[in-house]
gemmi code that builds the backbone of each chain (N, CA, C; Angstrom):
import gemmi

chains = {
    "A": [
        ("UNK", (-78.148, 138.354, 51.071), (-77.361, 137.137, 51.278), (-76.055, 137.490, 51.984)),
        ("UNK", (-75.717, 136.705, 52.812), (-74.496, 136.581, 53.996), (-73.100, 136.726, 52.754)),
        ("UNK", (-72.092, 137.581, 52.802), (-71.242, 137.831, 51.981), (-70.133, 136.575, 52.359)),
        ("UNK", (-69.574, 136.001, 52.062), (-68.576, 134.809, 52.058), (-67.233, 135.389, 52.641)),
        ("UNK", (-66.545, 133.803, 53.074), (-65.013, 134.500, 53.643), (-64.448, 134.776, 52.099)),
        ("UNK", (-64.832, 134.296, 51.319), (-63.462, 135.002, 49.601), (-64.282, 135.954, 49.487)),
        ("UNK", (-65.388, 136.106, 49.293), (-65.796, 138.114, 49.126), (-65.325, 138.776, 50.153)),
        ("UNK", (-64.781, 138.547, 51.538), (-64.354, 139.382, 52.291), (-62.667, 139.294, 51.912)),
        ("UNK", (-62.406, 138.169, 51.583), (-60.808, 138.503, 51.531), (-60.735, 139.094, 49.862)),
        ("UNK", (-61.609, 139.226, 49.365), (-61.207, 139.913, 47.899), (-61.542, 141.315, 48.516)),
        ("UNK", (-62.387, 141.852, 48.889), (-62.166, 142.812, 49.605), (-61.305, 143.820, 50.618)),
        ("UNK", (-60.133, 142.831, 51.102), (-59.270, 143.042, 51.779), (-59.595, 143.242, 53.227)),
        ("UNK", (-61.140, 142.643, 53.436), (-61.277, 142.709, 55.328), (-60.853, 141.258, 55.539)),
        ("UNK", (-60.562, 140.537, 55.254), (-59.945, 139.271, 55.604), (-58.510, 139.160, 55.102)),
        ("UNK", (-57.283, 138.817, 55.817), (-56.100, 138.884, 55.669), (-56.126, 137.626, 54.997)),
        ("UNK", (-55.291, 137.560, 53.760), (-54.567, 135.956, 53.158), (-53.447, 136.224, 52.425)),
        ("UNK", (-52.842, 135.313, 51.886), (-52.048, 135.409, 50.901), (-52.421, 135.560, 49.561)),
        ("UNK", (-52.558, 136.714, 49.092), (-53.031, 136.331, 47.604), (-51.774, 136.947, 46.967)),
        ("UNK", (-51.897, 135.872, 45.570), (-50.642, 135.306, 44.929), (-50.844, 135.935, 43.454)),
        ("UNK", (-52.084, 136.309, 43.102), (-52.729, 137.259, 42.302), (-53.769, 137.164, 41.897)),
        ("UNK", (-53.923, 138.782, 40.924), (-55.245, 139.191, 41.244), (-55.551, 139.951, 39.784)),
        ("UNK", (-56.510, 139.918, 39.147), (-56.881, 140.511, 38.016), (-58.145, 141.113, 37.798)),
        ("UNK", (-58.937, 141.751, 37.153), (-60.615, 142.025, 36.856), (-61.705, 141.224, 37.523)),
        ("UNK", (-61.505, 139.908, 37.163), (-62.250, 139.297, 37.626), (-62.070, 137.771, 38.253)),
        ("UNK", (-60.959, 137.686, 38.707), (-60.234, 136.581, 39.487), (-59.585, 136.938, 40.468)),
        ("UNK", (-59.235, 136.050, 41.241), (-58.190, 136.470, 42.593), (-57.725, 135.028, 43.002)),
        ("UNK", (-56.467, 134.710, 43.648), (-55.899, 133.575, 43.830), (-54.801, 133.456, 45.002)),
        ("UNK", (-55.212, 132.749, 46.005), (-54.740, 132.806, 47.562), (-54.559, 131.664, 47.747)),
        ("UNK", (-53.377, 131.740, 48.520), (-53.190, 130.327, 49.759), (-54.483, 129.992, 50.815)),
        ("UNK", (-54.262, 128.496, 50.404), (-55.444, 127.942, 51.109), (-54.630, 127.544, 52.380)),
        ("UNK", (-55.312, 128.107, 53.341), (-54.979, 128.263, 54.959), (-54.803, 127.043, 55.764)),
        ("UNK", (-55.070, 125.991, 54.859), (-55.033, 124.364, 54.809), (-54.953, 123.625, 54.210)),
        ("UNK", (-53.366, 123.645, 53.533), (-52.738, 123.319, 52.373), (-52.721, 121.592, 52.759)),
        ("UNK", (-52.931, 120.986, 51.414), (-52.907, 119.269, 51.265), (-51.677, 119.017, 50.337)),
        ("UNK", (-50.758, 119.980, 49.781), (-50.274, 120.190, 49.036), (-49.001, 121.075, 49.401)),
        ("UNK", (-47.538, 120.950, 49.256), (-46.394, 121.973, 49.423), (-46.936, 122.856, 49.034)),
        ("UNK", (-47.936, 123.197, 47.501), (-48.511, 124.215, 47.050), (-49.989, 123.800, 47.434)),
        ("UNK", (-50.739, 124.573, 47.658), (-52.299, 124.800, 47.272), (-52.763, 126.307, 47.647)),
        ("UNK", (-52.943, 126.309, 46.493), (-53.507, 127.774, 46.221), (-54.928, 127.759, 45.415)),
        ("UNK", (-56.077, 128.679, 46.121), (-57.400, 128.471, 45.738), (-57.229, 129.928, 44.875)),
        ("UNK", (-58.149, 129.257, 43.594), (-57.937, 131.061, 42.457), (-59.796, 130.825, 42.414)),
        ("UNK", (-60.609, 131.905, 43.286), (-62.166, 132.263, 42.753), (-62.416, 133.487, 41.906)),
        ("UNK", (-63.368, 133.198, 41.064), (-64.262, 134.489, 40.611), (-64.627, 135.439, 41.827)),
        ("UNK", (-64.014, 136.740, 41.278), (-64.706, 137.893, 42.173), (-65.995, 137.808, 41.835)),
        ("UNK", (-66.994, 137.341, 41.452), (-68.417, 137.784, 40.772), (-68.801, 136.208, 41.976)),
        ("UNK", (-69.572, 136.282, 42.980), (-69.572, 135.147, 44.236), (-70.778, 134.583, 43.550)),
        ("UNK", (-70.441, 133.561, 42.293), (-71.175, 132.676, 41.734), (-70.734, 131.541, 43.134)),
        ("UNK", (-72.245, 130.734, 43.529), (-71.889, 129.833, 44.818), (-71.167, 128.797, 44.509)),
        ("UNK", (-71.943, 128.481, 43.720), (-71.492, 126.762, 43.289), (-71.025, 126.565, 41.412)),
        ("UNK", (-70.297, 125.352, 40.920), (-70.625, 125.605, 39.485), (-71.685, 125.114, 38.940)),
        ("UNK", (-72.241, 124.498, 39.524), (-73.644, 124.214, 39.307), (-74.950, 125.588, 39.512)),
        ("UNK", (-74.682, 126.538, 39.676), (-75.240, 127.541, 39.616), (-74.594, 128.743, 38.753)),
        ("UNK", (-74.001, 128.043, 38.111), (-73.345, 129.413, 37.093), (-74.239, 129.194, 36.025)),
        ("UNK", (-74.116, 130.386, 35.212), (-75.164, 130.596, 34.034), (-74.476, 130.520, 32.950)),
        ("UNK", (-75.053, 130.230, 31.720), (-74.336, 130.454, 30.692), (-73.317, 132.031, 30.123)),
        ("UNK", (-74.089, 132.684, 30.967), (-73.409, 133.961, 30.890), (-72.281, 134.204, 31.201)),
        ("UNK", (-72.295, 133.088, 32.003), (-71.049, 133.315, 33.168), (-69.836, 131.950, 32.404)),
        ("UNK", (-69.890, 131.734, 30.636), (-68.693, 131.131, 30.267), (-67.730, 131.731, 30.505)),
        ("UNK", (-67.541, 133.179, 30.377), (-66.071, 133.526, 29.810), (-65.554, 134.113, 30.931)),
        ("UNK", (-66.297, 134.005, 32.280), (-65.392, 133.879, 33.357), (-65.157, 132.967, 33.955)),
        ("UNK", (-65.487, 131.678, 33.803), (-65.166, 130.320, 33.948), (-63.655, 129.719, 32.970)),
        ("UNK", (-64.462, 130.081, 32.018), (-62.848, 130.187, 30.779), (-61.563, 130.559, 31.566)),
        ("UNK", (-61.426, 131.845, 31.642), (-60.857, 132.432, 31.981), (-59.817, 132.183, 33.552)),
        ("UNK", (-61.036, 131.707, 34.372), (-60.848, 130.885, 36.008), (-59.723, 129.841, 35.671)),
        ("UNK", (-60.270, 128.993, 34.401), (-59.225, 127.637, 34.233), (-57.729, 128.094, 33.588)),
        ("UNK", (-58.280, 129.088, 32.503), (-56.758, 129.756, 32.018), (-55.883, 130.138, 33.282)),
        ("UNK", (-56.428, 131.521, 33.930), (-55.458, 132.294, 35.414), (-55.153, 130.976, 36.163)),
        ("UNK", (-55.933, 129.815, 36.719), (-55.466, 128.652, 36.959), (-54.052, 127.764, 36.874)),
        ("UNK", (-54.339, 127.862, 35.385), (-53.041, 127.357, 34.775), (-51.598, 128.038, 34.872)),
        ("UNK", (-52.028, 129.407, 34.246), (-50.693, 130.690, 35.015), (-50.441, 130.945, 36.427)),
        ("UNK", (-51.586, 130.476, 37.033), (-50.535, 130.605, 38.513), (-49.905, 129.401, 38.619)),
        ("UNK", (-50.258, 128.438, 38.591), (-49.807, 126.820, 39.125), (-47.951, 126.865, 38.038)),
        ("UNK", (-48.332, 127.471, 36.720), (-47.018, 128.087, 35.971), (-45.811, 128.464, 36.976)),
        ("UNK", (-46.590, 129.808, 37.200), (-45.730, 130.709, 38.335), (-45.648, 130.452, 39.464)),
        ("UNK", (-46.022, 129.116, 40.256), (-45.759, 128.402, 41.137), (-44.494, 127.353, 40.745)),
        ("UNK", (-43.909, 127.197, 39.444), (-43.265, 126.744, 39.575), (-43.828, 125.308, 39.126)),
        ("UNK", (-44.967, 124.685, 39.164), (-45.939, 123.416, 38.898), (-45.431, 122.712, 37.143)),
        ("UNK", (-45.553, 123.507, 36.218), (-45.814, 123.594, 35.139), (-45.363, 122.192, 34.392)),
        ("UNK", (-43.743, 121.875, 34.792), (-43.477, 120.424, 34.612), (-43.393, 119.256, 35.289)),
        ("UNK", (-43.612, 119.682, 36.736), (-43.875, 118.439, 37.266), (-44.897, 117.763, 37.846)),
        ("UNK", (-45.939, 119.165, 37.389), (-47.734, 118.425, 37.295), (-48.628, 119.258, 38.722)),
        ("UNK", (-50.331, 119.260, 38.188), (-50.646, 119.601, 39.627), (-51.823, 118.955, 39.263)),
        ("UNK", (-53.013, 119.008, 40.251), (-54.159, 119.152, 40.303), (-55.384, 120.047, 40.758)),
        ("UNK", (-55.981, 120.122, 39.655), (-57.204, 121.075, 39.856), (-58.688, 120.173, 40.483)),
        ("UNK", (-59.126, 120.929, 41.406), (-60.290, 119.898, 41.834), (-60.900, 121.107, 42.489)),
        ("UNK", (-62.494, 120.870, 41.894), (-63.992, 122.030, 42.277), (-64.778, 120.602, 42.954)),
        ("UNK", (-65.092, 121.595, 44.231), (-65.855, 120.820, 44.973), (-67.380, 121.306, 44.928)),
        ("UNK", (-68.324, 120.293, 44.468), (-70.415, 121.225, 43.868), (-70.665, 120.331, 45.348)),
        ("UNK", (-71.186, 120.580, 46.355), (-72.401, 119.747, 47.078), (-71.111, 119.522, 48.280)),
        ("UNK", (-72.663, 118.065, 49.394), (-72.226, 117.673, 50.789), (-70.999, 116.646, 50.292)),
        ("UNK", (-70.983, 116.134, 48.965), (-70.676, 114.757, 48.951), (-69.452, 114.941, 48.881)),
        ("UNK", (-68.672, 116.197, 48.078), (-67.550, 116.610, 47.704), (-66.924, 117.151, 49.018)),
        ("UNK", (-67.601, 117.767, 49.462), (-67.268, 118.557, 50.644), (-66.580, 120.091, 50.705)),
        ("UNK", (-67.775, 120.276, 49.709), (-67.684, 121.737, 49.610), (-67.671, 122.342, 50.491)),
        ("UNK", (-66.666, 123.602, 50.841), (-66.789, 124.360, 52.100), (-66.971, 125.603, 51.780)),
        ("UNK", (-66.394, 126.496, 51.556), (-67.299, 128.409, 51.421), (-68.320, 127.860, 50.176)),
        ("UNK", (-69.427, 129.015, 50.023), (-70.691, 128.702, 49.139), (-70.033, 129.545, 48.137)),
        ("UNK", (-68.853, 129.695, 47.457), (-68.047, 130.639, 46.804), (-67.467, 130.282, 45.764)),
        ("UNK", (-67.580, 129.344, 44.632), (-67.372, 129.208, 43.480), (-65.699, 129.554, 43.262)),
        ("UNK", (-64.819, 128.123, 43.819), (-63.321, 128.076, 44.321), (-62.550, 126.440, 43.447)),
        ("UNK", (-61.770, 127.206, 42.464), (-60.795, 126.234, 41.817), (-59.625, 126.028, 42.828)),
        ("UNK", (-59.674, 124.199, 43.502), (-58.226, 124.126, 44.149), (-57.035, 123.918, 43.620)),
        ("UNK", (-55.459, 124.373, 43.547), (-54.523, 123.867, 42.647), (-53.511, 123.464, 43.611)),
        ("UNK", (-53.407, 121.674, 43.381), (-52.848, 121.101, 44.450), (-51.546, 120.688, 43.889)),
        ("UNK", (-50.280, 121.108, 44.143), (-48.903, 120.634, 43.429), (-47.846, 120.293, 44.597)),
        ("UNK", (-46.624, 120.029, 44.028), (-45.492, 120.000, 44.812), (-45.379, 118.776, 45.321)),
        ("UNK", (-46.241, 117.808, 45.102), (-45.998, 116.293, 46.142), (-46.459, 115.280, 44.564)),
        ("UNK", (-46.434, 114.553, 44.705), (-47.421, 113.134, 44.309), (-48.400, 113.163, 44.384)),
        ("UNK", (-49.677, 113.490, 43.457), (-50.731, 113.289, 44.025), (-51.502, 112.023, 43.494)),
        ("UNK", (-52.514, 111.398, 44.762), (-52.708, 109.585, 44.359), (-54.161, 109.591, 43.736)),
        ("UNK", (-54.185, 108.734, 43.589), (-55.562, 107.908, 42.660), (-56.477, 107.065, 43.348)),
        ("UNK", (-57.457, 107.163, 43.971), (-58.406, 108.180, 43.302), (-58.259, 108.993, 43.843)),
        ("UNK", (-58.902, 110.469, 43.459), (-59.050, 111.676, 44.160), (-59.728, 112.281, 44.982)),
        ("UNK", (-59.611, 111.341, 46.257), (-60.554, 111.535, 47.559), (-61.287, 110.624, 47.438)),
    ],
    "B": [
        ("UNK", (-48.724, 114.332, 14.846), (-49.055, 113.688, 15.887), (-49.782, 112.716, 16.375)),
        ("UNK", (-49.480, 111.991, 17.102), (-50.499, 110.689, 16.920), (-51.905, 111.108, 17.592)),
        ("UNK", (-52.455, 110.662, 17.089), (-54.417, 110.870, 17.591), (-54.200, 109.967, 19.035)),
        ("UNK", (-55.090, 110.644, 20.177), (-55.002, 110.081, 21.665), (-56.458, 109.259, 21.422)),
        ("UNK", (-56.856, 108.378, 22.718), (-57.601, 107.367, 22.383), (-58.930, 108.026, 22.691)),
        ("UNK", (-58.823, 109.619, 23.099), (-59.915, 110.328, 23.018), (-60.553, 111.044, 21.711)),
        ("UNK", (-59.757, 111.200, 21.015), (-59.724, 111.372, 19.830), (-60.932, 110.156, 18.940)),
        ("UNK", (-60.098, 108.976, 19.061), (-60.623, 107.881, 18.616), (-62.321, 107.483, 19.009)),
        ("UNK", (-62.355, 108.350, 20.364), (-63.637, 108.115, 20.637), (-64.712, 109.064, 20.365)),
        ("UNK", (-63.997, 109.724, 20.241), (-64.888, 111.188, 19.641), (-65.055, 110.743, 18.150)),
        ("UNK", (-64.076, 110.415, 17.478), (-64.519, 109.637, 16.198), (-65.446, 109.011, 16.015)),
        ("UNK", (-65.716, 107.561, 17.194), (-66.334, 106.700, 17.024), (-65.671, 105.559, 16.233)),
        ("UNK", (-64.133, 105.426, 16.652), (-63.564, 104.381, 16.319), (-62.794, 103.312, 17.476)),
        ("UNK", (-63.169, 103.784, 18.384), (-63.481, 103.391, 19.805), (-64.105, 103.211, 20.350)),
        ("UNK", (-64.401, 102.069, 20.915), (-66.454, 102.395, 21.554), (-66.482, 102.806, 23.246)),
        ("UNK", (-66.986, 103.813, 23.166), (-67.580, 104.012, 24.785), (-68.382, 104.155, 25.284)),
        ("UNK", (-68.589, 104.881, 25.932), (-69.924, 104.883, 26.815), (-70.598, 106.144, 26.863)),
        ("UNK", (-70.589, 107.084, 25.680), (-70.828, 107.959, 25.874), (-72.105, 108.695, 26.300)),
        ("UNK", (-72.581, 109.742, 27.224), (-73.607, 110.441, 27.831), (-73.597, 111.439, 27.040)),
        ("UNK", (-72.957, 112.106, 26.564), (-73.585, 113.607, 26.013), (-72.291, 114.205, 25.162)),
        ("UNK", (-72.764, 114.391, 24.063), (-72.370, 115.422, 22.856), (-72.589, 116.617, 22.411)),
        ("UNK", (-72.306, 116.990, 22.334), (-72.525, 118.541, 21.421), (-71.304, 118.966, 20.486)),
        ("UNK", (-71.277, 120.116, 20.336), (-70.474, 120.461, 18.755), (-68.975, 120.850, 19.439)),
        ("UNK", (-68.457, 120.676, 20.905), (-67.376, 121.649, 21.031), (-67.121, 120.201, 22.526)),
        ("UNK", (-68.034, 119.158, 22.816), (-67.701, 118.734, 24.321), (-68.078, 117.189, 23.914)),
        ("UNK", (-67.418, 116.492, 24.801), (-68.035, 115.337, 24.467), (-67.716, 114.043, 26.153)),
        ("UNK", (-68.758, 113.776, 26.514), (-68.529, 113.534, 28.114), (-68.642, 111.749, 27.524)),
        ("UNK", (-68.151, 110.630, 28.472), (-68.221, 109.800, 28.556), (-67.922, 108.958, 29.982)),
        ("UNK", (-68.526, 107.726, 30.482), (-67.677, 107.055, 31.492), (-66.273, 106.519, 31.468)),
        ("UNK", (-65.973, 106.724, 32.549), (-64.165, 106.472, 32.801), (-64.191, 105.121, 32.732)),
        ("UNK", (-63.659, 104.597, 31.725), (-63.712, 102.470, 31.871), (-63.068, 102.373, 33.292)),
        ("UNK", (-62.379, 103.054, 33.846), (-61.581, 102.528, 35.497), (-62.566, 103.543, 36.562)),
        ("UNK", (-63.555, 103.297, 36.574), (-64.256, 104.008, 37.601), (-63.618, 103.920, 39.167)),
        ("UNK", (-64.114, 105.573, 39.936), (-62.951, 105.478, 41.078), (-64.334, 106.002, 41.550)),
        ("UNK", (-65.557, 105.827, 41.308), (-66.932, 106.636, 42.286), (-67.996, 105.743, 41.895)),
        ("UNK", (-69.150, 105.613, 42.330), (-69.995, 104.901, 41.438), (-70.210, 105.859, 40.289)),
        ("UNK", (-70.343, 107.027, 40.204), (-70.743, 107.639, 38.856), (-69.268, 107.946, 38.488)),
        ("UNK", (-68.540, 108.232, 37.370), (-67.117, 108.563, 36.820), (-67.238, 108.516, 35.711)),
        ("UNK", (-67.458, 109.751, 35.571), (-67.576, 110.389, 33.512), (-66.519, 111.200, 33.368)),
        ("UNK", (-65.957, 111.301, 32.251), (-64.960, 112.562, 31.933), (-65.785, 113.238, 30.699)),
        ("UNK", (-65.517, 114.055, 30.776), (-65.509, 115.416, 29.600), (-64.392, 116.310, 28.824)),
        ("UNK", (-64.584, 115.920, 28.047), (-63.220, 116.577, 26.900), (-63.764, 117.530, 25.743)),
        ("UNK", (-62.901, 118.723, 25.726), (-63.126, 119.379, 24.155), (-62.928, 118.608, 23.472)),
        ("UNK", (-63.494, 118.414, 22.085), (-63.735, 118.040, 20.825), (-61.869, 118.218, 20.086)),
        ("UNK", (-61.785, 119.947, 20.713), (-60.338, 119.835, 20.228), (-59.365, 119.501, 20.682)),
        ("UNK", (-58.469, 118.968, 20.230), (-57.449, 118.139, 21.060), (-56.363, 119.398, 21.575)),
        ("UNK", (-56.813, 119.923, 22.570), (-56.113, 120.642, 23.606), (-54.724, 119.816, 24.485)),
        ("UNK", (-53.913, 119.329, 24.249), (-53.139, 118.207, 25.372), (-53.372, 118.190, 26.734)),
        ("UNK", (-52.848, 119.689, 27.200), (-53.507, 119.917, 28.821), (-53.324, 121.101, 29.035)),
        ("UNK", (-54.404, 121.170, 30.295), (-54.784, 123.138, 30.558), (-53.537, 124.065, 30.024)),
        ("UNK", (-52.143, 123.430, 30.777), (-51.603, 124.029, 30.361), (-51.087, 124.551, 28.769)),
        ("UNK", (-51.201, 124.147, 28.365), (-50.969, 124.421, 26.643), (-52.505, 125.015, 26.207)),
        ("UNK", (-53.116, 125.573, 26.854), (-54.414, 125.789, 26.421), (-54.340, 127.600, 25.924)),
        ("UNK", (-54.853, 128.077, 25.288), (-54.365, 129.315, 25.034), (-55.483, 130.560, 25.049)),
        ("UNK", (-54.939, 131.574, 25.525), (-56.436, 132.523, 25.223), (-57.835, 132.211, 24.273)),
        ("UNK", (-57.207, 131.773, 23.142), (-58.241, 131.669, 21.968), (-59.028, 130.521, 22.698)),
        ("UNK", (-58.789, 129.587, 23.567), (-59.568, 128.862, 24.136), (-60.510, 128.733, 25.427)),
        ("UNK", (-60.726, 130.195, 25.841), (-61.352, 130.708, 26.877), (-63.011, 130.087, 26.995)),
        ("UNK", (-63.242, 130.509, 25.466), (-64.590, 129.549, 25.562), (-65.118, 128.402, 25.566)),
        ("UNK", (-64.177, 127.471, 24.887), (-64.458, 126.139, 25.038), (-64.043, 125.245, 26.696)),
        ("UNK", (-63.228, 126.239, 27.204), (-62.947, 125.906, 28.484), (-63.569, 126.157, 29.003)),
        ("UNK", (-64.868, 127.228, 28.972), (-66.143, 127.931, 29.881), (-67.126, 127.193, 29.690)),
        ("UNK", (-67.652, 126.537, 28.431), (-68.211, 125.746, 28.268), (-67.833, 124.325, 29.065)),
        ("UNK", (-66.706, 123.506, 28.814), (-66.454, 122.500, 29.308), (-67.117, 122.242, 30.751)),
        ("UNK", (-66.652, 123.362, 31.503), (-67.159, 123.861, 32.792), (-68.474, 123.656, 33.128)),
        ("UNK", (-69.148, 124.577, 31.596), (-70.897, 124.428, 32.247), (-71.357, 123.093, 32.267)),
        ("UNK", (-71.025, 122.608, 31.076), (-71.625, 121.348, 30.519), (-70.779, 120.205, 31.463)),
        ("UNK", (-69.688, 120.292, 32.336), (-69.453, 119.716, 33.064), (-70.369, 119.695, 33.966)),
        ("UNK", (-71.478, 120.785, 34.412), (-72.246, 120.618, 35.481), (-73.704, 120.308, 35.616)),
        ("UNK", (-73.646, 120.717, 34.052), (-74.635, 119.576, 32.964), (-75.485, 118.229, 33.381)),
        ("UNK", (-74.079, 117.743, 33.121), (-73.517, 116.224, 32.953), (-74.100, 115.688, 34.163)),
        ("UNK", (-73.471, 116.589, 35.238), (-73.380, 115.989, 36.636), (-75.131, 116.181, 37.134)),
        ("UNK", (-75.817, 116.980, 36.556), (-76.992, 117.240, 37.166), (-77.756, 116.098, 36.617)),
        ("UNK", (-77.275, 115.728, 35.222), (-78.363, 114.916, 34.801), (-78.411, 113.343, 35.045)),
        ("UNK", (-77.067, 113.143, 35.564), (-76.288, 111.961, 36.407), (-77.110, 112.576, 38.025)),
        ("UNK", (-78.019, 112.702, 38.230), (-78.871, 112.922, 39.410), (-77.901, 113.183, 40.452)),
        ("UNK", (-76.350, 114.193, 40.417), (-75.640, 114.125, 41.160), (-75.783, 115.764, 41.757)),
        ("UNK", (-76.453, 116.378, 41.565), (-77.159, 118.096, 42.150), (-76.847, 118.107, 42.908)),
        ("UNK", (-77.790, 117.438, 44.060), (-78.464, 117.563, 45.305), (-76.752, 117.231, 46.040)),
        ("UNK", (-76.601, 115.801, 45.954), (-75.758, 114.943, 46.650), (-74.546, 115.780, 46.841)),
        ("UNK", (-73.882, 115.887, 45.390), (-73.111, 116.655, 45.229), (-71.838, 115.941, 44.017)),
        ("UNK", (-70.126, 116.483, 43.695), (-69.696, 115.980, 42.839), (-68.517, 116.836, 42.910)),
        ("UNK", (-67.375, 116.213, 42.361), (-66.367, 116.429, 42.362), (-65.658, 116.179, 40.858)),
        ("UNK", (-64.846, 117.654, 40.788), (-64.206, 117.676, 38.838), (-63.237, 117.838, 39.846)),
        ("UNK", (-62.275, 116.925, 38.627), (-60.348, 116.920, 39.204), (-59.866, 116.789, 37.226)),
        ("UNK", (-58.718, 117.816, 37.160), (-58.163, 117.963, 36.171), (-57.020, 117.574, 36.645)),
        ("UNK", (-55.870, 116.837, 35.766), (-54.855, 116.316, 36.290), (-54.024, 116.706, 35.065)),
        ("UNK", (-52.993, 117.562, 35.452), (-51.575, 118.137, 34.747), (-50.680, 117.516, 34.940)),
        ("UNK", (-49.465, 116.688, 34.090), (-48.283, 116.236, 33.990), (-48.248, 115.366, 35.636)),
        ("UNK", (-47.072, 114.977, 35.375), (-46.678, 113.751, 36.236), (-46.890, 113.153, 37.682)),
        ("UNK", (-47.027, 114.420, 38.232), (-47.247, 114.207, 39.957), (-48.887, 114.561, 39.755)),
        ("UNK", (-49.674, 114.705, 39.010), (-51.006, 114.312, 39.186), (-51.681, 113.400, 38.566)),
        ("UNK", (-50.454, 112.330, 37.632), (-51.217, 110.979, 37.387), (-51.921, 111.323, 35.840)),
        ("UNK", (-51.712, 112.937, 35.123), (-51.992, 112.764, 34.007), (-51.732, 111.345, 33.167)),
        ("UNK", (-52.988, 110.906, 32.466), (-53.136, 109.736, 31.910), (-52.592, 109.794, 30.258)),
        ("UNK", (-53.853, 110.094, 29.349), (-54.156, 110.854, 28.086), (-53.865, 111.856, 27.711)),
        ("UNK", (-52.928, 112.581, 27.093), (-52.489, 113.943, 26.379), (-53.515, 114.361, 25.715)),
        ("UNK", (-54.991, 114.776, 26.547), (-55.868, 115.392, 25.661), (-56.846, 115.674, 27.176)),
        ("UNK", (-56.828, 117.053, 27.141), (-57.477, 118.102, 28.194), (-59.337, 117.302, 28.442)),
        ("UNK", (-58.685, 116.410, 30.138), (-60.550, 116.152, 30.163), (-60.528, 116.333, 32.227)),
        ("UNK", (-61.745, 116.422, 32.085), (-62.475, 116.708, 33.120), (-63.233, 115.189, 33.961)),
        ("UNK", (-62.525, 114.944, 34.987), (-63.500, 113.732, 35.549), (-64.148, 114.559, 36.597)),
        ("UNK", (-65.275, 113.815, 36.611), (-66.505, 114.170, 37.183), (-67.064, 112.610, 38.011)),
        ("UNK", (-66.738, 112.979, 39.426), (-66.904, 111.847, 40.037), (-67.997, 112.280, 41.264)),
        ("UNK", (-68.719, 110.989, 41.598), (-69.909, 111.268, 42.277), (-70.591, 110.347, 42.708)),
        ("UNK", (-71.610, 110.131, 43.656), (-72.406, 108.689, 44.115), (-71.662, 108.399, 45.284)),
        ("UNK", (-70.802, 108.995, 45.879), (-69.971, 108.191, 47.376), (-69.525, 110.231, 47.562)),
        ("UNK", (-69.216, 109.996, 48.990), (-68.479, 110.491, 49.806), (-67.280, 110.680, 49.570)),
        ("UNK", (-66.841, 112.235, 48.799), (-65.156, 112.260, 48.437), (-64.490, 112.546, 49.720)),
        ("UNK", (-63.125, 112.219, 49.879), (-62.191, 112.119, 50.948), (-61.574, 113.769, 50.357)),
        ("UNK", (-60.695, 114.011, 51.612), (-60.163, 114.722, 51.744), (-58.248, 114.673, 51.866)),
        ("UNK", (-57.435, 115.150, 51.771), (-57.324, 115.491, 50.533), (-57.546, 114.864, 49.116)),
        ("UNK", (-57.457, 115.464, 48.199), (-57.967, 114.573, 46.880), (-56.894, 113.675, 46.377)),
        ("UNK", (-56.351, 112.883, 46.877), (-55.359, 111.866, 46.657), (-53.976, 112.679, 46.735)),
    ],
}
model = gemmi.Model(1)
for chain_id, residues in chains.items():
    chain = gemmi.Chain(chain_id)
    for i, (resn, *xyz) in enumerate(residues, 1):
        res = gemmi.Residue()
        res.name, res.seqid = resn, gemmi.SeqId(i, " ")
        for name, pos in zip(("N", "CA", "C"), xyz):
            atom = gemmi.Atom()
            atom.name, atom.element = name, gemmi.Element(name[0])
            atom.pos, atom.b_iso = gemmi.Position(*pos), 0.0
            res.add_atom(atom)
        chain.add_residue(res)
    model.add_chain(chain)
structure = gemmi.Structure()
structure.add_model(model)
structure.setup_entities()
């Protein structure tokens, strides 16, 4: 299988901003921010979609939403709010096949969500 | 602290619409639907929001996750596709002080997510 642009930038052959990085997470500026902040945090383990994760795969999902929360923290987010949004399928408009939490802060964000 | 009206529904002293239970999750439709399909999913425990969520809660947040995609598969939303948005404090329109997951689907999400 074709390795993804976040397995190459967790790898370090693709240049980004990453904002941090642990065992089994990593968390970068999205190169097309909707947001003063948006920063995408994926599993290093290139589960595609969350609809293809396994039960095995709770306690790095757990974990995805916790590091989530501590960066959007250490962004500074913490009291004046953000949003998290996973895109599964065409309808959402999922783009890498790479199993990617977005954290959208710093503005207003409106209702509905897309 | 006062019990949130998710609480109440997890009780069953509220009536909703609920799709699916188990011992730790409990999914229901959003009475203000923003998709044709719009369910949320909440831990059982009253978590307020991601952020206040704490290590010890790695698993019920991994779970939330799966069974968020659960939900969405069995809402015939797989194929098509679907969109989870978590909303933290003020500039994302947090509603309810109790950690849930909407799961929206059946239309074409926009870009950015509000």
């Amino acid at each position: 299988m074709a390795r993804t642009l976040f397995e190459k930038i967790i790898a370090r052959e693709v240049p980004a901003n990453i904002v941090f990085e642990d065992d089994s997470v990593c968390a970068f500026r999205d190169i097309n921010p909707q947001a003063p902040t948006h920063i995408l945090i994926v599993p290093k383990k290139p589960i595609p979609r969350l609809g293809e994760a396994k039960a095995e795969d709770q306690s790095v999902l757990g974990h995805l939403l916790l590091q989530a929360a501590e960066v959007a923290a250490r962004a500074g987010l913490d009291k004046t709010g953000y949003r998290l949004v996973i895109n599964h399928g065409p309808d959402a408009g999922e783009s890498v096949p790479h199993l990617h939490v977005h954290i959208l802060g710093g503005r207003h964000m409106k209702w509905p969500p897309g």
